[in-house]
N, C-alpha and C positions, 0 to 999 in steps of 0.2 A: 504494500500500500504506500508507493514513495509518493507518490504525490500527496496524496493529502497530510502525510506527516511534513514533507516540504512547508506545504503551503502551512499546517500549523506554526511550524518555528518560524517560517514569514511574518505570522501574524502575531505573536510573542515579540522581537526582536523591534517591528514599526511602530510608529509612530500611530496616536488616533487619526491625525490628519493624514497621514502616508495611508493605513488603512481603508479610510471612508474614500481615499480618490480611487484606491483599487477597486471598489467596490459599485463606485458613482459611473466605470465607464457602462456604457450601455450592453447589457444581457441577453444573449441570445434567448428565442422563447422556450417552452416547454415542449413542442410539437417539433421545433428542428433539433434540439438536443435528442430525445429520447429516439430516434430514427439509427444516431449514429455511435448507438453506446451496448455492451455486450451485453447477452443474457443468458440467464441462469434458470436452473430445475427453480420450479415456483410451488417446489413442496406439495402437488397438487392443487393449489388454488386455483381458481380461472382466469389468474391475470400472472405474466409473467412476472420476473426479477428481472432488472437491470441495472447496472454497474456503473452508479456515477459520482464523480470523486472517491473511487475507492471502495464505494459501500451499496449494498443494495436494495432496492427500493420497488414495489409492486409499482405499478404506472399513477395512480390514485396518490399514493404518498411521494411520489418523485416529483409529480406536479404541486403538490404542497410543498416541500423543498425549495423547490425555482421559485413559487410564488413568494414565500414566506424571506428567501434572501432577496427579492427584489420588494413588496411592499412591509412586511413587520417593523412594527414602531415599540417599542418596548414602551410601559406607564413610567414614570415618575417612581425612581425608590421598586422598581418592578423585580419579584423575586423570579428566575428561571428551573423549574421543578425539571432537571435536568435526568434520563435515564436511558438504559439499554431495559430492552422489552422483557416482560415475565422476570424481574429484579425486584421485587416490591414496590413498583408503581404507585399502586395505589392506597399502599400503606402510606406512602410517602407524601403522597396526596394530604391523606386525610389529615396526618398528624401537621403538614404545613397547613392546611386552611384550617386549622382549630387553634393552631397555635394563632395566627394572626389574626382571627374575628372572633378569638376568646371573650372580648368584650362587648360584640355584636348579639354573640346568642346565648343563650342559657342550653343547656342540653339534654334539658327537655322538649324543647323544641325548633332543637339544630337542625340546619339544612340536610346534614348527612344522615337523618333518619327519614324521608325521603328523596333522596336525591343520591346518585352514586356519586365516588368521589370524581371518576372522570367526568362527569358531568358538573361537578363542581368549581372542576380545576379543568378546564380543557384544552386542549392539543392544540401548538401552532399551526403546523403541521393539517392536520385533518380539517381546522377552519380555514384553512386556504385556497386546501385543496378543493373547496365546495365556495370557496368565494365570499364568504363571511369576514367579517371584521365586527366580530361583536363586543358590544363596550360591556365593561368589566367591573364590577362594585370593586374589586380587591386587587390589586396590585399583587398577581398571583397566577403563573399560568406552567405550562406543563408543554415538553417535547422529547420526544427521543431521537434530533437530530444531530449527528455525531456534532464534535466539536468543531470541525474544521471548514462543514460546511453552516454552519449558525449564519443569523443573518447579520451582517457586518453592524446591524444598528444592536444587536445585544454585544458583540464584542468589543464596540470601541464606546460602549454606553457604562454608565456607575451600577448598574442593575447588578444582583447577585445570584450566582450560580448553583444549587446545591443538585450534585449527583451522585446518586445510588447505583451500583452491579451486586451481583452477588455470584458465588462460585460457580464455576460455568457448566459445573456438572446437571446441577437444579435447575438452573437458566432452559438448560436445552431440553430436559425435561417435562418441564413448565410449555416449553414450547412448543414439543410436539404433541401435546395433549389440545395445546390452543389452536394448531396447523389443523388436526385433524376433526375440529368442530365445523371449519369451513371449507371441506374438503368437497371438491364436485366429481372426485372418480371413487375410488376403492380409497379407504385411508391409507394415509403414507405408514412402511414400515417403521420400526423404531430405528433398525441398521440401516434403513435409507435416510432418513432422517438423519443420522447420528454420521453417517458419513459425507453429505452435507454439511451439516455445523463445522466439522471438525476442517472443512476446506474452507469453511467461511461464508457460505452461500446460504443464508438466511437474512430475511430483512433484518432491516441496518444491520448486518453486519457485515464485517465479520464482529466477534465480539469481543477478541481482546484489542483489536485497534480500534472500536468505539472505548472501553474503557481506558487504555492507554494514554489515549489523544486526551483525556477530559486529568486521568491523572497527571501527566503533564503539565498541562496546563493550571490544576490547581498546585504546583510544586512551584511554577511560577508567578503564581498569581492568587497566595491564599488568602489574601483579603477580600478577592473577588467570588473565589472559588472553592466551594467546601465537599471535599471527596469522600462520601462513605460506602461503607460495606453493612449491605442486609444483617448477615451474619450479628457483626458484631452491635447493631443495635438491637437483635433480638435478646442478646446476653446481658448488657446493660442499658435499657432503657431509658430510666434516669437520666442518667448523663449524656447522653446523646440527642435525648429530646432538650435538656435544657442546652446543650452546645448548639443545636438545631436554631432552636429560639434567640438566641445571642448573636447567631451567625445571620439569621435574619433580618434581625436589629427591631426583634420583639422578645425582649428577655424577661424571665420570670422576675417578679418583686418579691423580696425579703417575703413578706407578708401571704402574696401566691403561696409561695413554695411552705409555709407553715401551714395555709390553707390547703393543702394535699393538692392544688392547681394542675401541678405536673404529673403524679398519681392518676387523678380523672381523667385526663386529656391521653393517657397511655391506655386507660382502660375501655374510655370510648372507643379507642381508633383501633383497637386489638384483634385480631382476625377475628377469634371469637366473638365478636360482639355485633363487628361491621357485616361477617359474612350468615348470620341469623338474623337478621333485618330483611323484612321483606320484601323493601325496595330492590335487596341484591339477592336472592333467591327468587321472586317473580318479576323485577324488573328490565326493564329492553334500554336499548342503547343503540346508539346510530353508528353505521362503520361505512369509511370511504371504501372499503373492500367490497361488501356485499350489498346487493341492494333491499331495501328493509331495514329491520332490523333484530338483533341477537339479544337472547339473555345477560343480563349482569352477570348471574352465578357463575358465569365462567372462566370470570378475573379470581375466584374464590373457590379453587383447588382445595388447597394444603393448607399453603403458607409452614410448611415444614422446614428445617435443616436437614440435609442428607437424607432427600426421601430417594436420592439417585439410585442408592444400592439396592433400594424393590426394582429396579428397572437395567441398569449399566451391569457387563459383565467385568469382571474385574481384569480383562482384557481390553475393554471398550474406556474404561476409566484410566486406566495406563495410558493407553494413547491419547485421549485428551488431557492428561496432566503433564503429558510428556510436548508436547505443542504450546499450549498456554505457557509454558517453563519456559520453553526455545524463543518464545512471541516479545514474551515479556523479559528477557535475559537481561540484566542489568539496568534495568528502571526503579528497580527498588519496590515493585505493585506486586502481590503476591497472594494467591489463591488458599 
């Protein structure tokens, strides 16, 4: 993936003004790019994969991409709920919109008991792709576009970053379970599937050079940029929601935190709690992929550690630990 790591440390090294004029020359559109760009098995879906800057993209989300670098405007103080797909999304979601409009609702009668969280928080990406610029109560929105292609107004803008991966074992997991709800043939096998990932050929990915690019870049830029691991906010909660909140620049008060503030806001937003709500057990949701629309319940699996080993043979895990190891060789980002 040399170019888009290029074009990352380009974007590292310049200036905001150097930045914004690479970005100001005029853009090819969406209908002449996508003609002359490679493609890839589409896991079975009905819309191919194709390969641009590096990563890959259904046609639906590719066109969100181009549009989202050529018009997105970031808010004012606007947080970027930054992520690689099936990583705790929507945990991540939820605990950033509760942290921030902790003051707005009581939770008894929070948005997120009806309302999913991506629907709460929604996708650059997917509003662009459908044409939408919808205005926003909360300085608060959500993408899983790698880093390198971000739209040049959230990279050279004060907005902040926070991004979530998690071990890529469960990731690909997580994701062949979600491939094969939208699947228009026979479902994909697991070892087709798995031999995919592991070239890298799944939307936005590949997936260690979506996470790399984002770690990267928050190594040089942690005041902008705050890198986490699912993992390890499942173990401590606590501290991670309240580093969440600080890193937002909505931090708990003396008085919150003796008020069990951070406790609530962990236990509302907890898989158990979000995925027994019957917004996300009967509720639908809109996708640039399919036409219609799909249940919620389907962001709401697990949400386990290490459910890989009901599934990976310990031959199949070897091999992806032995890649992510070689990908990631000397960054310091570690599975």
């Amino acid at each position: 993936m040399e170019s888009s790591n290029s074009h990352l440390s380009e974007c590292s090294i310049t200036s905001k003004q150097q930045v914004e004029d690479e970005y100001s020359k005029p853009q090819p559109d969406y209908d002449d790019i996508i003609t002359t760009l490679p493609v890839g098995d589409s896991w079975n879906w009905s819309l191919n994969l194709y390969k641009y800057q590096g990563f890959w993209y259904t046609s639906p989300h590719l066109k969100g991409v181009i549009s989202a670098r050529q018009r997105f405007k970031p808010l004012d103080k606007d947080v970027i709920l930054c992520t690689y797909p099936k990583s705790g999304t929507n945990w991540l979601k939820a605990l950033a919109f509760s942290i921030m409009t902790r003051t707005n609702f009581d939770f008894s009668s929070h948005p997120l008991l009806t309302t999913p969280p991506s629907t709460c928080v929604s996708y650059i990406e997917f509003e662009q792709a459908q044409g939408i610029n919808a205005r926003r109560e909360f300085p608060l929105t959500s993408t899983h576009i790698p880093y390198s292609s971000l739209p040049v107004s959230i990279i050279s803008s004060d907005c902040k970053i926070v991004y979530i991966c998690r071990d890529p074992k469960d990731a690909f997991v997580s994701w062949w379970y979600h491939a094969n709800y939208f699947y228009d043939k026979e479902p994909i096998s697991l070892e087709k599937a798995f031999d995919l990932f592991c070239q890298g050929i799944v939307l936005f990915g590949p997936f260690w050079d979506h996470c790399l690019e984002y770690w990267e870049a928050s190594s040089e830029r942690p005041d902008k940029i705050l890198f986490l691991k699912y993992e390890d906010i499942k173990r401590d909660p606590s501290y991670y929601v309240e580093k969440l909140a600080d890193f937002m620049g909505y931090p708990f008060s003396l008085q919150e935190k003796a008020d069990g503030c951070v406790k609530k806001i962990i236990e509302f937003c907890s898989f158990e709690t979000l995925s027994n709500l019957e917004v996300n057990k009967s509720g639908k949701l809109g996708s640039v992929i399919v036409d219609g629309e799909y249940p919620a319940k389907i962001f709401f699996r697990k949400g386990k550690i290490g459910d890989w080993v009901n599934h990976l043979t310990v031959d199949m895990a070897n091999r992806l630990d032995r890649i992510i190891e070689e990908k990631l060789n000397g960054s310091g980002l570690k599975f």
